[in-house]
C-alpha positions in Angstrom: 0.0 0.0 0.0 1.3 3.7 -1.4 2.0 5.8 0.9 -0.9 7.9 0.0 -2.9 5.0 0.1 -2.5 4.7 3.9 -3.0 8.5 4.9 -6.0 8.4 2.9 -7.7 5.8 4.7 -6.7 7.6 8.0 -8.9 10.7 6.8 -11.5 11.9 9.0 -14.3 11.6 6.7 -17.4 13.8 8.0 -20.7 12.0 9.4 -22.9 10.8 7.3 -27.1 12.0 7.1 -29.4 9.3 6.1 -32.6 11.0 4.9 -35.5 10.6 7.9 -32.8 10.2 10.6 -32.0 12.6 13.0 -29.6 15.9 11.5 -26.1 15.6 12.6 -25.1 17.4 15.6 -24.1 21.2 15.5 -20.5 21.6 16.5 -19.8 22.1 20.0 -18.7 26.1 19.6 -21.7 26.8 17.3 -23.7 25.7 19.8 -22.5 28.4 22.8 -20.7 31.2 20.4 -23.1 34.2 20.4 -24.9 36.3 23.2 -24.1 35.2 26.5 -26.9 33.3 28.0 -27.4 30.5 30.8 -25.8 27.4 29.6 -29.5 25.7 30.7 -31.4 28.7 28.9 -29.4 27.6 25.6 -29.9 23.8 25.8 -33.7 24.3 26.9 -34.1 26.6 23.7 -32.1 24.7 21.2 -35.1 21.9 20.0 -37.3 24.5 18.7 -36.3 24.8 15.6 -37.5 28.8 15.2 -35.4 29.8 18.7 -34.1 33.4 18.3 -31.0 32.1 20.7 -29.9 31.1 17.2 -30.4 33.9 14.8 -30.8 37.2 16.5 -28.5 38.9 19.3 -30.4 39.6 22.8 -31.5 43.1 24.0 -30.6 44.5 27.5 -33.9 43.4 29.5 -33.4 39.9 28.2 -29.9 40.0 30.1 -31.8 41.9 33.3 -34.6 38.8 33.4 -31.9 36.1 32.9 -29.3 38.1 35.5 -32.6 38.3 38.2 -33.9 34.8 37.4 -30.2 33.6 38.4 -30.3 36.0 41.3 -34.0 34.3 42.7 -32.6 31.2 42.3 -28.8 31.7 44.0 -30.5 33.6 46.6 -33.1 31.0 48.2 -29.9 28.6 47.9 -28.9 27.9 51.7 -25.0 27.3 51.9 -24.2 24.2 52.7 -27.3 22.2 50.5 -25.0 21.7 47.4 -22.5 18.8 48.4 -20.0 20.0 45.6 -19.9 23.6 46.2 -20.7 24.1 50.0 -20.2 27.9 50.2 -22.9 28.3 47.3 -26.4 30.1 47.9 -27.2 32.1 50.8 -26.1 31.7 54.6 -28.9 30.6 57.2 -30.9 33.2 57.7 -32.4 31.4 61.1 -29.0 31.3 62.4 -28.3 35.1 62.6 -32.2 36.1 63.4 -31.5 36.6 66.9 -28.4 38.9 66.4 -30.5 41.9 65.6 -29.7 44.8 64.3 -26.1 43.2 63.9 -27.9 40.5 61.4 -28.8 42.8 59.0 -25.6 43.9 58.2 -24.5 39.8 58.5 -27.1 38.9 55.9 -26.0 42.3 53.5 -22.4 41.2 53.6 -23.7 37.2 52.8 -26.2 38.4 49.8 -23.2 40.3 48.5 -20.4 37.7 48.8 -23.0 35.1 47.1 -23.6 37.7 44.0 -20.4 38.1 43.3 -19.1 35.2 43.9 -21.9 32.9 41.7 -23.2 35.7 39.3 -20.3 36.5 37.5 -22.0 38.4 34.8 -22.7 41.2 37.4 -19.7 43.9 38.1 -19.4 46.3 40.8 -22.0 44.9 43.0 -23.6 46.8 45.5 -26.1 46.1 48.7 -28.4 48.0 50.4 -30.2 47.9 53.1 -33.9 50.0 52.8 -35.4 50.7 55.9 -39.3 50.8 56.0 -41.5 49.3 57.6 -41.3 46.4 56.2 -39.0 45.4 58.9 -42.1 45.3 61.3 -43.5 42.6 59.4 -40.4 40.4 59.9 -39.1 41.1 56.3 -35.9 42.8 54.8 -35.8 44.8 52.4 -32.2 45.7 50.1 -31.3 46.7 46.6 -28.9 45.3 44.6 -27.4 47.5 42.4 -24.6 46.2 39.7 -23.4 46.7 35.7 -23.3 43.9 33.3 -22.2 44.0 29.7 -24.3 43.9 26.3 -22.8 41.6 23.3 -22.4 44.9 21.3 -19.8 45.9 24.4 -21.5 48.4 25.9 -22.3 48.6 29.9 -25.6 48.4 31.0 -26.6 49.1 34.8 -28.9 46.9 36.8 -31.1 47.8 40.1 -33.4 45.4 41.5 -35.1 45.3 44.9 -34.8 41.7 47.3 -37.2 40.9 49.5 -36.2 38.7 53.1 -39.2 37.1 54.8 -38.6 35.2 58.2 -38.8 32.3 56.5 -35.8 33.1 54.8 -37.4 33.3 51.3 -35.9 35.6 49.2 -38.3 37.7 46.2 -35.8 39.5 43.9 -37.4 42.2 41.2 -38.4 45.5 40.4 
């Protein structure tokens, strides 16, 4: 066998599509290249065959609902309840109740540390505590207040208000 012979038998020949079969799969970088999304938000989207994760780019309040959707659900997270990453979600809110007015500060410093550690779209994170009278009712109320950027480069800011009932449920919007 020619020397050619052999390195042409070595080719990587693409796959093959039989006609009623399933389409071969898209490449593994033209799946994620494009506006940055959840990974999950991707995959979920990806069988509808009209998704416009694939042909158009993503205004600013898609990124704000994607970047507060991530927020609810990082948020209600208690540290300690995912085995592989035990620092990830929220600290027990139970644990510092009785350390008022010191707890509030506690749980501004945890809500922060979680954002930016675990929400890595969001830059220059900020928390606030709002007084009200909301804090009567056994509920905290802070704003979060951060930039992230667009796919076109440019900065966009974000404010959003997060709500802490004594159950330790936390609402994050508006």
């Amino acid at each position: 066998m020619s020397v050619a012979a052999r390195s042409s038998a070595f080719r990587v020949r693409p796959p093959i599509h039989l006609p009623g079969k399933h389409p071969p799969p898209k490449p593994v970088m033209e799946l994620f290249c494009g506006a940055m999304a959840s990974l999950l938000k991707k995959l979920e989207n990806l069988g509808q065959p009209a998704s416009s994760w694939n042909y158009t780019s993503r205004g600013g309040s898609d990124f704000e609902n994607d970047i507060t959707d991530h927020l609810t659900e990082i948020l209600n997270t208690r540290m300690g309840s995912a085995r592989t990453i035990p620092d990830y979600g929220l600290m027990e809110v139970s644990e510092v109740i009785h350390d008022f007015p010191d707890a509030i500060a506690m749980i501004q410093r945890s809500l922060k540390a979680c954002i930016q550690q675990y929400e890595p779209r969001l830059k220059n994170v900020q928390v606030r505590h709002l007084k009200g009278e909301a804090f009567t009712q056994m509920v905290l109320e802070f704003e979060i207040t951060g930039q992230f950027q667009l796919p076109d480069g440019r900065r966009q800011s974000l404010r959003v208000g997060a709500t802490l009932d004594g159950s330790g449920n936390v609402r994050v919007g508006g």
